[in-house]
N, C-alpha and C positions, 0 to 999 in steps of 0.2 A: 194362347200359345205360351206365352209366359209362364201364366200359371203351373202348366202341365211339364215345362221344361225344370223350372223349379221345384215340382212334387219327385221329378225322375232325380233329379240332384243330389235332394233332403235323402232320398230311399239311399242313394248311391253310399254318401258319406257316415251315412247313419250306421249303416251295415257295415263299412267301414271299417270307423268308430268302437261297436262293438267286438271286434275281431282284435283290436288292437288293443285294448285294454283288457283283453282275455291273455293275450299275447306278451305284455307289459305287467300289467299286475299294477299300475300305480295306485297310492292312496288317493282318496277323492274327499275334498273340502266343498259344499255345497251350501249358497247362500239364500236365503229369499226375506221376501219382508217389502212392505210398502214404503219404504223410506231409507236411505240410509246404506242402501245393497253396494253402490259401487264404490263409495269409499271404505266402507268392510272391506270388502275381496282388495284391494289397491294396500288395507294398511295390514293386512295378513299376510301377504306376499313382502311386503316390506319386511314384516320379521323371519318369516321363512326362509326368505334368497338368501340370510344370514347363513344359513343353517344345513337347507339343501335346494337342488337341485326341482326348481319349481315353475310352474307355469301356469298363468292367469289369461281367464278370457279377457280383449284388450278392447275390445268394442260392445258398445251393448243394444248389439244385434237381436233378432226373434231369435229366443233360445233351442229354436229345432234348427236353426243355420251355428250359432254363437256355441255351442258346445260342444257338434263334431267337429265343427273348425280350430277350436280349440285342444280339444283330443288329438284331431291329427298336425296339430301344428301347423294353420295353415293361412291364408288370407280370404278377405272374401272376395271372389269373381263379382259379383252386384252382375248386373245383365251381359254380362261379356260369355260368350258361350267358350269360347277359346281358352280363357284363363280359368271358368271351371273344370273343360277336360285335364288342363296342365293339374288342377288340384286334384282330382282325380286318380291322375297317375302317379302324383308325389304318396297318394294313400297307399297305394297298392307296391312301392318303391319301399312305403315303410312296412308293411306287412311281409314281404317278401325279405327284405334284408334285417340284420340285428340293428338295429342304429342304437346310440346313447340316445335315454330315453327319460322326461323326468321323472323322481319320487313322487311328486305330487304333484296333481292339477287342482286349480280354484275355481270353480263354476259358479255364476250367478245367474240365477234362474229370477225371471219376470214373469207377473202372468196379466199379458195382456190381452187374453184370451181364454175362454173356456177349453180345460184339456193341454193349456200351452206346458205346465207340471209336470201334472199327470202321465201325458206323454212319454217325457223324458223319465219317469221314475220305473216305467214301463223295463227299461235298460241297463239303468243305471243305480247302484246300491251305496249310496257316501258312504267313507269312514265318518264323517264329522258334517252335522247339517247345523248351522246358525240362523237364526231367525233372529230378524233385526226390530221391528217394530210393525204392530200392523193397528193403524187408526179407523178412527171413523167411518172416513170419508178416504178411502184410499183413489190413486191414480187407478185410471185404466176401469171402475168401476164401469160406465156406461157399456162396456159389454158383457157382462154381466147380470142375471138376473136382481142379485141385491147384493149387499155387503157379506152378508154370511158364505155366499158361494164366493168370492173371492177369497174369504180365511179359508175354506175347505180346501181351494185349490193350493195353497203357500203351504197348508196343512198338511197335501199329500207327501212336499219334500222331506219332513220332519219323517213323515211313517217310514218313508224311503232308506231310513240310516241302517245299516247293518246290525244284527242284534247285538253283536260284541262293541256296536261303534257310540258314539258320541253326541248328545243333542246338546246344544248350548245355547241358552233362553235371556233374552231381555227380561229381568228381573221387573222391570220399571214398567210393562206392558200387563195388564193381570190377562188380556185376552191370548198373548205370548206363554206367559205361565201357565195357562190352563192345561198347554202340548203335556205338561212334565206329568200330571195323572194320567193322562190318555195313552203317554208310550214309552212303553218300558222299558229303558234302557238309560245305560248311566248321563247325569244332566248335571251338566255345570252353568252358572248363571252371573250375569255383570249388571251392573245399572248405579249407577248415581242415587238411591233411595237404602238405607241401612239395612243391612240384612240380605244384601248383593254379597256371594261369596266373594267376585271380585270387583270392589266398589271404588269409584272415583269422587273426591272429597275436594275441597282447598281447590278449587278450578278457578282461574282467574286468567284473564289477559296478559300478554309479557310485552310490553314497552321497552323501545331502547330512547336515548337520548341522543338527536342529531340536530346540530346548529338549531339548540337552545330550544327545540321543539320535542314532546316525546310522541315517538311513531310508534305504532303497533306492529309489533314480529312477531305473535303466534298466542299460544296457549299450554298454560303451566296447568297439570294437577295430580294431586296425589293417590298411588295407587294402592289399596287396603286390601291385602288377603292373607290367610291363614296367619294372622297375630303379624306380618308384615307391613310395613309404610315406606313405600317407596318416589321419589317423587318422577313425572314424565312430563318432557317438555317436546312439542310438535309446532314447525315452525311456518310461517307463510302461510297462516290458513287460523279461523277466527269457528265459533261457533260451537253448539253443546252436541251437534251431527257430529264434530271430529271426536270430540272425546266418547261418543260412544263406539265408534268407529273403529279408535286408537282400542279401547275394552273389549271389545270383539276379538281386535288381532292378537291381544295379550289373554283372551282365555283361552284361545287356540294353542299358544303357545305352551299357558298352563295345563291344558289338554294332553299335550303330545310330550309333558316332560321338562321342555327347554329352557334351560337356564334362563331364569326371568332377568336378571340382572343385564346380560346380552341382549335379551329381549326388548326390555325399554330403551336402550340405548339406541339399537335399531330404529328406532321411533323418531328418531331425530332425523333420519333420512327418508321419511315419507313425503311423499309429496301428490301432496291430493290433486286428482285430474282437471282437467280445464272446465270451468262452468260450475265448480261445485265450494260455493263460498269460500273461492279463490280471490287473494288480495294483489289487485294491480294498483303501477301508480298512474295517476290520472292526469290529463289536461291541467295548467293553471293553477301547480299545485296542487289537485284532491286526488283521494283515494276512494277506487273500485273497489266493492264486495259484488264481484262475479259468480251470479250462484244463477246463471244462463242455463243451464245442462238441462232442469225439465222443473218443472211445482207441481205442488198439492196444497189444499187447503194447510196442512198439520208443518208441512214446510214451507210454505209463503209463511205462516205464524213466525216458525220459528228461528227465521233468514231477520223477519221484522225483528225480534228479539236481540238478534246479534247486533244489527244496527243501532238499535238504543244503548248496549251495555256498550260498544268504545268510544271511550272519549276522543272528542274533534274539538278544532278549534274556528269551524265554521259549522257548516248546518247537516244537516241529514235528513236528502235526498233518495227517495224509494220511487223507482221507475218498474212497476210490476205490471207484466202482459196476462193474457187470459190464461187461464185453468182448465186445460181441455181436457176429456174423457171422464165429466163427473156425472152426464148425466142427469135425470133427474135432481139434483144435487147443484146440477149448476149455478143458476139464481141465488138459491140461498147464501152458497160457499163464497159465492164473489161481493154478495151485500155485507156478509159478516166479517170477510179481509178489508173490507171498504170503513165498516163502523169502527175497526182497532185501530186504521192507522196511524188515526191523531194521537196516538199515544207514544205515536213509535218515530215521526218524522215529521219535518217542518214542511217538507215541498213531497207532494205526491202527482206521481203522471202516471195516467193506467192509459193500457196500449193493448185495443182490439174491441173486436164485436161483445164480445162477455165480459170483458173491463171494465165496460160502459157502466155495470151495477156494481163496481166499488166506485167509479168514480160516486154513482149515485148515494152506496152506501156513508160513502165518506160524508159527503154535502149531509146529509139527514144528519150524522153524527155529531156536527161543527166543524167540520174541518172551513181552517179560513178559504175562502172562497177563492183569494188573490193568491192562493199556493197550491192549487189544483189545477189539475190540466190533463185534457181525452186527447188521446191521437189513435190515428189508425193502424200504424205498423212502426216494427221495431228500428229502421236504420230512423224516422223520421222523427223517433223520440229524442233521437242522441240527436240528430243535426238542432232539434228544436230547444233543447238545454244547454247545448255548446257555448252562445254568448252569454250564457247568467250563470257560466261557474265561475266559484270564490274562491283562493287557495283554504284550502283547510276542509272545503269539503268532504262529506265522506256519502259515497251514491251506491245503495243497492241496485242491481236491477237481474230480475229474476222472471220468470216466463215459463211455460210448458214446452216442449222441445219444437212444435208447431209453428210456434212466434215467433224463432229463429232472435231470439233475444239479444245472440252473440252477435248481433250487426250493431243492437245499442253501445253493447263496452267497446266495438272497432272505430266506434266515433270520438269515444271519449277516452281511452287509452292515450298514455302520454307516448308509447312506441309501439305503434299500428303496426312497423315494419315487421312487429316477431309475430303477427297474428296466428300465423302458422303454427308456433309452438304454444302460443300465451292462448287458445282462445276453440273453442269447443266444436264441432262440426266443421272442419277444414277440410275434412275429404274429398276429394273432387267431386265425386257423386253429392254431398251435399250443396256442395258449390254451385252445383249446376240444378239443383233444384231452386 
């Protein structure tokens, strides 16, 4: 019954949907990409709100619920039949009357499903499609035949760009570059590797000094285009995910014209979403890298990476849950996060049924014996490392959205009381899951 309440829903708003952007005319920003999607769209809106009148999907809902909801401005009902009709009638409220309306919406498209794209491109024609990264071993593969059909489906939003519109390509991806022969239309491109029309250089951490200790506040780097060197600094948030993030929303910007100068300054008020190598302060003195929100083999890497590059004045603690939706893939992906991590941290606790082969990976690797540690679920990680934190420490803990990871940082957070705002899947309906 569900099911079919939900099909009549999707049809309702969808149709909607399109009536209203026939109606409206907005431009359309469209993201996709195995990594990296939701802080794109979060640091594009960040330069945009500067500028005009814009609206981002806020949840990362199935993108056939996440998009008309977003078009019609609306929330999600989740199974309440009552508050769907109410969203219902606010569609048909907007079709009916003029209302102010925005310039722009930012859609991010997931496919975690065969046709979840597709679908949508069926509708829908961006002015502007970004493609963030698409790796190996992406999320969400296991429902999918192989890896190739997952590029094909992220592939369809690119085709989806209007002829006159905009593709904008990770430079630093060669399977991303490959879109720019395949579809003809104007293409601008960013990445960290030389020969990015808009490249990031001089990327380092920004420390401040407080009672004679230096604490990490963000990340500096400089932004290189057209014979320009400009520097961007982004604050609360660690990792080589934000600066591609931050170069996404600054080729948009470079896209559409806007004074870049405004631009990076903007960049200073982004504030990247809960669970996504977000810096809390911790229990006992240490500090959280909150990167809860969901993993992948290519981002469990590269969350590890960020933990080696800050310096701490105690140890560095990786608390990583399982890797779900890989599939065939599983096994291996979790042995091979298992055999790096001695490279990356002093204390490792893997947490879940497909954890179990990093923890194994690790032990084959060297990892010291007496710094490893299996559990079975995320709140029993944190109650289990609570009495062995050292001030100074610094604790990744990151997880597939599954693992509900956000119950490990509600243990070890130094003010639980803000969990609500500090901390990823607060929804009642996830609560109550």
């Amino acid at each position: 019954m569900k099911n079919i309440f939900k099909k009549i829903v999707i049809s309702i708003i969808t149709w909607q949907s399109r009536l209203v952007l026939k109606k409206y005319k907005p431009k359309i920003i469209a993201i996709t990409g195995s990594v990296g999607k939701t802080s794109t769209k979060d640091a594009i809106y960040t330069v945009l709100s500067q500028f005009v009148y814009v609206r981002k999907i806020d949840k990362s809902y199935d993108a056939d619920i996440a998009v008309p909801l977003t078009i019609l401005g609306l929330g999600n009902g989740w199974n309440n039949p009552f508050l769907w009709i109410a969203n219902i009638l606010e569609g048909f409220m907007l079709l009916i009357k003029k209302n102010i309306y925005p310039e722009y919406l930012i859609l991010e498209l997931g496919a975690d499903r065969p046709g979840a794209i597709k679908n949508i491109t069926k509708w829908i024609s961006p002015d502007v499609v970004i493609i963030t990264r698409l790796p190996d071993v992406p999320v969400h593969v296991e429902a999918f035949p192989n890896v190739d059909a997952v590029i094909e489906e992220k592939r369809a939003l690119a085709e989806s760009v209007k002829k006159d519109g905009i593709l904008i390509l990770n430079f630093d991806d060669t399977k991303v570059m490959e879109l720019k022969e395949k579809i003809k239309v104007k293409t601008i491109n960013f990445g960290m590797n030389s020969g990015a029309m808009l490249q990031a250089s001089n990327e380092e951490l920004w420390y401040e000094n407080k009672e004679n200790q230096k604490q990490i506040k963000g990340m500096n780097f400089k932004l290189e285009y057209d014979g320009n060197a400009l520097p961007v600094s982004v604050s609360n948030i660690v990792g080589i995910n934000h600066v591609y993030a931050a170069l996404g929303a600054l080729s948009v910007a470079y896209a559409l014209n806007l004074n870049m100068i405004d631009s990076i300054q903007s960049m200073k008020n982004y504030i990247t979403p809960p669970g996504r190598l977000h810096l809390l302060s911790g229990i006992k003195g240490s500090l959280i890298i909150d990167d809860s929100y969901n993993s992948s083999p290519v981002a469990c890497e590269s969350a590890l990476i960020t933990l080696k590059n800050i310096e701490v004045t105690g140890r560095r603690i990786a608390i990583l849950g399982d890797m779900l939706e890989l599939g065939k893939h599983t096994l291996a992906e979790h042995e091979k996060i298992g055999e790096i991590t001695k490279d990356y941290c002093d204390i490792l606790i893997t947490v879940g049924v497909r954890a179990e082969h990093m923890y194994e990976g690790a032990m084959r690797a060297g990892f010291p014996k007496q710094n490893l540690f299996h559990l079975d679920e995320a709140q029993q990680a944190g109650l289990f490392i609570q009495n062995n934190i050292l001030p100074g420490d610094l604790i990744l803990i990151k997880g597939s959205q599954g693992m509900r990871m956000e119950r490990t940082v509600l243990e070890l957070m130094a003010n639980p009381e803000d969990f609500e705002t500090l901390l990823v899947r607060q929804d009642k309906e996830w609560l109550n899951r």
